[in-house]
C-alpha positions in Angstrom: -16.4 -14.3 16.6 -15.6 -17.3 15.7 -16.7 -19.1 18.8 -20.1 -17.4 18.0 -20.1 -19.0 14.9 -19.5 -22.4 15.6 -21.6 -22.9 18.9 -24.5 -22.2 16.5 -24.0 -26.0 14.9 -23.3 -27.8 18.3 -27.0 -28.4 18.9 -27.0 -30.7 15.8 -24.3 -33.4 17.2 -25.2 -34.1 20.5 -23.2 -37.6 21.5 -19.9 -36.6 21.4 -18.3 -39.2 18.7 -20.7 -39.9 16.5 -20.2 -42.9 14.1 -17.6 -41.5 11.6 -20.0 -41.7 8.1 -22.7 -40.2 9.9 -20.5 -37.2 10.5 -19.1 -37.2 7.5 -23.1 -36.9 6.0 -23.7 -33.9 8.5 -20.6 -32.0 7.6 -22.7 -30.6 4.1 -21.1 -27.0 3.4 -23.9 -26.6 1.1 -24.8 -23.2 2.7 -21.8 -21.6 2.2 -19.3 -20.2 4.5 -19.8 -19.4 8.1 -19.8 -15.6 9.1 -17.5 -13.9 9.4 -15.0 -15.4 6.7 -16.0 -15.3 3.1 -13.4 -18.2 2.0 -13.4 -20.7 4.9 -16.3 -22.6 6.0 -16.4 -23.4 9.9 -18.1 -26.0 12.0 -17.8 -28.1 14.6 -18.9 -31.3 14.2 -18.6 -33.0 17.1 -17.4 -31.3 20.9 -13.7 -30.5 20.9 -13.2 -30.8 17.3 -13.2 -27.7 14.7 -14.1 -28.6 11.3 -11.9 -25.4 8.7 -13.1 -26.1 5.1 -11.7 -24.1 1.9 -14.9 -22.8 0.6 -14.6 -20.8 -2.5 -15.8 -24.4 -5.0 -16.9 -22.2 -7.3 -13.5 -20.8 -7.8 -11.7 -24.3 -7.3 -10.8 -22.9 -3.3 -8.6 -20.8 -5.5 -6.4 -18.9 -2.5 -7.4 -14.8 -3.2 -7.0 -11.6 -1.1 -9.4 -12.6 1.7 -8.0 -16.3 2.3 -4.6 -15.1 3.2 -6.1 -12.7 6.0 -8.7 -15.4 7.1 -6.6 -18.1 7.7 -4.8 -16.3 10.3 -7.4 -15.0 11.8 -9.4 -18.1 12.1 -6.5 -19.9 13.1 -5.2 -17.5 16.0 -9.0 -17.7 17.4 -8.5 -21.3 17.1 -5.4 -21.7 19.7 -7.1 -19.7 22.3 -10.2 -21.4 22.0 -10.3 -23.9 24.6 -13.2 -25.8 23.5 -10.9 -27.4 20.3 -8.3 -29.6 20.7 -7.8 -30.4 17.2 -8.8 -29.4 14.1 -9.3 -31.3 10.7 -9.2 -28.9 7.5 -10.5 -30.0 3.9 -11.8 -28.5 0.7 -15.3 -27.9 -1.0 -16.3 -28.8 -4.0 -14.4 -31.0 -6.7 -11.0 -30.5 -5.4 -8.7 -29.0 -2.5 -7.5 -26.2 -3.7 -5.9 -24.5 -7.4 -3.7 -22.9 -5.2 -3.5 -18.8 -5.7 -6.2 -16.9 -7.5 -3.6 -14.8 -9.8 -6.6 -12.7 -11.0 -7.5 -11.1 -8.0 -3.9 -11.6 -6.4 -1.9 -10.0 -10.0 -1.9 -6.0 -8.0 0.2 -7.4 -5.5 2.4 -9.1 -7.2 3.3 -8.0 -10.1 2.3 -3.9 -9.1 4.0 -3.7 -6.0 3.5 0.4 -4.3 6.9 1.8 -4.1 8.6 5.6 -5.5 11.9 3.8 -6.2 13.2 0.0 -6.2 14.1 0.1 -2.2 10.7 0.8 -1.4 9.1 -1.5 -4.2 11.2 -4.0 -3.0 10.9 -2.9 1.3 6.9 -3.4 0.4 7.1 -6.6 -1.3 9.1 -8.3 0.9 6.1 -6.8 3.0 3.9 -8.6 1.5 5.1 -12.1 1.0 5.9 -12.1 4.9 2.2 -11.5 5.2 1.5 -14.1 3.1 4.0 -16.9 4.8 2.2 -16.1 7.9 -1.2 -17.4 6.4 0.4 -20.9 6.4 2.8 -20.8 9.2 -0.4 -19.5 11.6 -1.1 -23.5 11.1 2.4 -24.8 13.1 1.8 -22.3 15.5 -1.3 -23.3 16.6 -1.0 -25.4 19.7 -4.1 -27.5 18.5 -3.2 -30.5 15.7 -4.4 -30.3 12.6 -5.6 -33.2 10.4 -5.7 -31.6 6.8 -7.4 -33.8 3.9 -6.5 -33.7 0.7 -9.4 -34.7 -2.3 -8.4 -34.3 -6.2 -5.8 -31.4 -7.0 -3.7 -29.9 -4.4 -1.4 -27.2 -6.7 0.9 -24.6 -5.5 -0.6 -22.7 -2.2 -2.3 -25.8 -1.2 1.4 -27.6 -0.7 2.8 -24.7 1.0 -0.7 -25.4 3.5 -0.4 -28.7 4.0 3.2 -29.0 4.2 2.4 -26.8 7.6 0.2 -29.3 9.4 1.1 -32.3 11.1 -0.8 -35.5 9.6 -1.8 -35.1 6.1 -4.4 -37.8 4.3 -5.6 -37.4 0.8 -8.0 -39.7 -1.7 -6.9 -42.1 -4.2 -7.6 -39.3 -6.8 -5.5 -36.9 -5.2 -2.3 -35.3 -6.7 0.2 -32.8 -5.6 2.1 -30.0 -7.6 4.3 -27.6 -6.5 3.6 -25.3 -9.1 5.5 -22.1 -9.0 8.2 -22.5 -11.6 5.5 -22.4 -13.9 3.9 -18.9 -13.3 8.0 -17.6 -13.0 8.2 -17.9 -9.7 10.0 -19.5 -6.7 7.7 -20.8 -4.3 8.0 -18.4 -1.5 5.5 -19.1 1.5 6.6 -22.5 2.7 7.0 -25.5 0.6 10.9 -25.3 -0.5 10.9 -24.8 3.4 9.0 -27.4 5.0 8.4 -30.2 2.0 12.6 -31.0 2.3 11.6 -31.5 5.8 8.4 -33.6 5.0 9.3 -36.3 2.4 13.6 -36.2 3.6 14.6 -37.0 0.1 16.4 -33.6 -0.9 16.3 -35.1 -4.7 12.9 -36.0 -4.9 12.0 -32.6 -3.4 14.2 -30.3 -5.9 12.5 -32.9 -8.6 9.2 -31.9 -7.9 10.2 -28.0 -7.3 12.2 -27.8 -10.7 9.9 -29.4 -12.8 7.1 -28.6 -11.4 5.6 -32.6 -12.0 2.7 -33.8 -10.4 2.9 -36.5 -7.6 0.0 -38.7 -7.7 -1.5 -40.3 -4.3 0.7 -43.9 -4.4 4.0 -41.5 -4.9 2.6 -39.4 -1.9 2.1 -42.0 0.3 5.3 -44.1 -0.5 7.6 -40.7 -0.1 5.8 -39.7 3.2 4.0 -36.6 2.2 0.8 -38.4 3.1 0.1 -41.2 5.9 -2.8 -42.9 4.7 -4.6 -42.9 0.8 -8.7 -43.3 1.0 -10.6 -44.6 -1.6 -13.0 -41.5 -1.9 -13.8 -37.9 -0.2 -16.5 -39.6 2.2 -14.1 -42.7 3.6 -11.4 -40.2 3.8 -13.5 -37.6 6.0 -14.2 -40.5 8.1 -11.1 -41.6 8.5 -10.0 -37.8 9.4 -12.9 -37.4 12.3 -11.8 -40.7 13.9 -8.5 -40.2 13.7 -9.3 -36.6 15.0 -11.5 -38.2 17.9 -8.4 -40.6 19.3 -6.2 -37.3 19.5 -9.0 -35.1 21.0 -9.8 -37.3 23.5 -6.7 -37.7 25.1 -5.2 -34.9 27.4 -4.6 -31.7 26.3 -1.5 -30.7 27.9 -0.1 -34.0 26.6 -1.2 -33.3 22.7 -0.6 -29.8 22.9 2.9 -30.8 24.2 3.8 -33.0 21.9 3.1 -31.0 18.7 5.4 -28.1 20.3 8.3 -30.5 21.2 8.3 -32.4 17.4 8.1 -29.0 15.7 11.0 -28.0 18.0 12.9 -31.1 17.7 12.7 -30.7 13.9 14.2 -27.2 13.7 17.0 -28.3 16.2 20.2 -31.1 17.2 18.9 -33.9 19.0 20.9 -32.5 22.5 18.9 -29.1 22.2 15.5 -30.9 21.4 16.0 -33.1 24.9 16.9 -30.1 26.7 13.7 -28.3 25.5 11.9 -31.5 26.6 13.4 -31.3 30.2 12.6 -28.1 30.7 9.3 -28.2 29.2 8.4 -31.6 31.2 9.6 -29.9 34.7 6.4 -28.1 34.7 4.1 -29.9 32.5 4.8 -33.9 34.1 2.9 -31.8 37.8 -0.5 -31.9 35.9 -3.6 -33.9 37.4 -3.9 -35.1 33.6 -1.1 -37.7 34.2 -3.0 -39.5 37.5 -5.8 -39.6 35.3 -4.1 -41.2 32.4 -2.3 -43.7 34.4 -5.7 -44.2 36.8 -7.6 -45.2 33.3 -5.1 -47.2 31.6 -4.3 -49.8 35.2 -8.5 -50.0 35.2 -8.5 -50.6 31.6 -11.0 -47.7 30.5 -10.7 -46.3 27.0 -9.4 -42.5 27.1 -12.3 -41.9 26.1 -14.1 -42.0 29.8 -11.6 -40.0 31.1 -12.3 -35.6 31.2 -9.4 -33.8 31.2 -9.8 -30.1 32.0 -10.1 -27.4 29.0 -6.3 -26.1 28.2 
């Protein structure tokens, strides 16, 4: 479905990196989201690249029912689809996201189903797995994902971004991890992931405990961001070129390369080069690296090399 969906804007970009701002101009989301997701708006801008845009500006991309089963759907079609080989993820409107919608989200929260507390609390705990998936969908995904960050990123928008691997925002752009304030501890990634992100345990329990927000400079200087962009158009720019280096190199050394960080984060430094061992055994007999090396000794951009689809 969703390789239905985005085939349908391909004819519009026919060079396959376009000058960033032009792309940046084409990438309107004026008509809504694509079918069949009511909160995410899909394109692909340019070939190997899938555009995945929060689309409820209305609502402030306020996170509700639908979102938390979109995401993983659109993001499990994403890894098998061998046409991408990244993916950069933004919001509509005048901001990223307000993070969850508690008016249509307050049933399952706060009126779990249940004929006694084990069951209330077996369905629950249900629940919020579901929920963790939504963002953890985003690691899993072979495929790196470039996610920028415009205006106010609350809550559920830190638990998402804090799940993919190079994160840029705009000058205007703040950060809150909200939950403390709604009587809640964050439960669907952030106390998990952020710790892992910025490395400062202090500043981390800071911004979980007081719920504070953490304007763009502070992002950038405590690691939660890479790069700060002056507005929403230089920073989509900025996103598709940065997309367009990783997506034209090879595939099986990308898709690599995002499995072995995530790895080596989770484990010792002895168990991450075994992984690597055993993982380059196999993956160091691809035609991809004769190709690299062929390019690099003629002194050819990556660009004018094609790797097979992965």
């Amino acid at each position: 479905m969703l390789s239905v969906s985005i085939r349908s804007t391909l004819p519009r970009y026919s060079r396959l990196w376009l000058p960033a701002q032009a792309l940046v101009r084409n990438m309107s989301s004026s008509d809504g989201p694509t079918s069949p997701y009511t909160t995410l708006a899909i394109s692909r801008p340019v070939e190997s690249l899938t555009h995945v845009e929060l689309h409820r500006p209305e609502k402030r991309n306020a996170m509700n029912k639908a979102f938390w089963s979109e995401m993983v759907d659109c993001f499990n079609e994403i890894a098998d689809d061998q046409d991408c080989r990244v993916v950069v993820m933004s919001g509509a409107g005048r901001m990223f996201t307000a993070g969850l919608d508690l008016m249509d989200m307050a049933n399952d929260i706060l009126q779990p189903k249940g004929d006694d507390v084990a069951r209330i609390s077996w369905n629950l705990r249900k629940t919020i797995t579901k929920y963790q998936e939504t963002f953890s969908v985003i690691e899993k995904c072979p495929k790196p994902v470039v996610v920028a960050v415009h205006g106010a990123c609350i809550g559920g928008g830190v638990d998402l971004i804090t799940a993919c691997d190079i994160r840029l925002c705009t000058q205007d752009a703040w950060f809150q991890v909200k939950e403390v304030d709604i009587g809640l501890a964050a439960d669907v990634g952030t106390l998990q992931r952020l710790p892992k992100v910025i490395g400062s345990r202090s500043l981390v329990n800071e911004l979980a405990l007081t719920a504070r927000k953490m304007f763009a400079d502070e992002a950038k200087s405590s690691g939660l961001v890479s790069r700060v962009f002056a507005d929403k158009e230089a920073m989509m720019a900025g996103a598709l070129e940065m997309a367009g280096q990783i997506a034209c190199r090879s595939p099986v050394a990308v898709q690599g390369t995002k499995k072995n960080l995530l790895y080596s984060r989770d484990h010792s430094v002895a168990e991450g080069l075994n992984y690597m061992a055993t993982w380059n055994m196999s993956m160091l007999q691809t035609e991809d690296v004769m190709k690299s090396a062929q390019a690099a000794m003629e002194k050819k951009s990556p660009k004018a090399v094609v790797f097979s689809k992965l």
